[in-house]
N, C-alpha and C positions, 0 to 999 in steps of 0.2 A: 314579335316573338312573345310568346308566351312562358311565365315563369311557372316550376313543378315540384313538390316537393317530393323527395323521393324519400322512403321510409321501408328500410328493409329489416326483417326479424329472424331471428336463430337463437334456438337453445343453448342453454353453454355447453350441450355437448358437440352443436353443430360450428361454433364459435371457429379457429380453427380452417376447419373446413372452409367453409364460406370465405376468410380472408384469402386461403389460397387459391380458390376457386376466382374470388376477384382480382388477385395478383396477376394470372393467368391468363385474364380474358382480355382487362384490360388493365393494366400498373398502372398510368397515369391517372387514372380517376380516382385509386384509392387517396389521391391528394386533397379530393373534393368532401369526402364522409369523415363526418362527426359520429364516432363509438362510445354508445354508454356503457358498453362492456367491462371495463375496469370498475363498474359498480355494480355490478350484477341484474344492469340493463341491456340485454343483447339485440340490441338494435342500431342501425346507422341511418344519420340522417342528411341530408344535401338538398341544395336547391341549386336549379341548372337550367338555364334558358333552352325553348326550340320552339319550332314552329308546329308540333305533332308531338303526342304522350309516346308515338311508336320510337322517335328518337329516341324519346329518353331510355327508353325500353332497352337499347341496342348497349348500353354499358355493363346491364348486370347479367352476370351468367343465369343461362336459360335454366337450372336447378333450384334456381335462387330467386325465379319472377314470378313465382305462386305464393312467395312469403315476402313480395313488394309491391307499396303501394307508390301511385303515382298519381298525386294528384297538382292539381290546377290552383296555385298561389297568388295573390298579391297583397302590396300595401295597402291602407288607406290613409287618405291625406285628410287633414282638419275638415275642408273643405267638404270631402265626400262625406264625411262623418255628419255634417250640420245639413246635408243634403239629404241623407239617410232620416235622421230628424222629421224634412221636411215632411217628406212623402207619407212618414207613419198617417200622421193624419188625415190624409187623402182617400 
C-alpha cells in the first residue's frame, strides 16, 4: 500500500459548501481531515493508505476533485537519509 496526501482547497465562500458536500458523499471520512479553516486557511488535509491514487479519489465529491491534490507520501528513516548522502556523490 501506498500512502497519499490528500489536500483539498475552497474559498471561504465555498467553505460550507464543500463540508456539506463531503458530509454527503461520504460522513465517515470527514473523521480523517485536518481544517485550517478556523484561520483563514481553506484547505483540508489527510493521509490515507491504498493501493491506486483512484482510491483515494473515490472519498471526495466529484465537485471538489479539481480543487484536490493527491499525491504519493512517505517517511524517511535515518538510514535512508545517510543513503541519500551516499549516492549525492556518485
Amino acid at each position: 500500500m501506498t500512502r497519499y496526501l490528500i489536500e483539498t482547497h475552497h474559498t471561504a465562500e465555498q467553505c460550507l459548501a464543500d463540508l456539506d458536500a463531503l458530509l454527503e458523499h461520504d460522513p465517515g471520512f470527514l473523521d480523517n481531515l485536518e481544517w485550517g479553516c478556523p484561520a483563514g486557511v481553506h484547505m483540508g488535509w489527510t493521509v490515507v493508505e491504498a493501493s491506486r491514487p483512484e482510491e483515494v479519489s473515490r472519498h471526495i465529491p466529484p465537485g471538489m476533485r479539481s480543487r484536490t491534490r493527491v499525491l504519493p507520501v512517505q517517511r524517511f528513516t535515518p538510514e535512508q537519509i545517510r543513503a541519500l548522502h551516499g549516492m549525492k556523490g556518485s
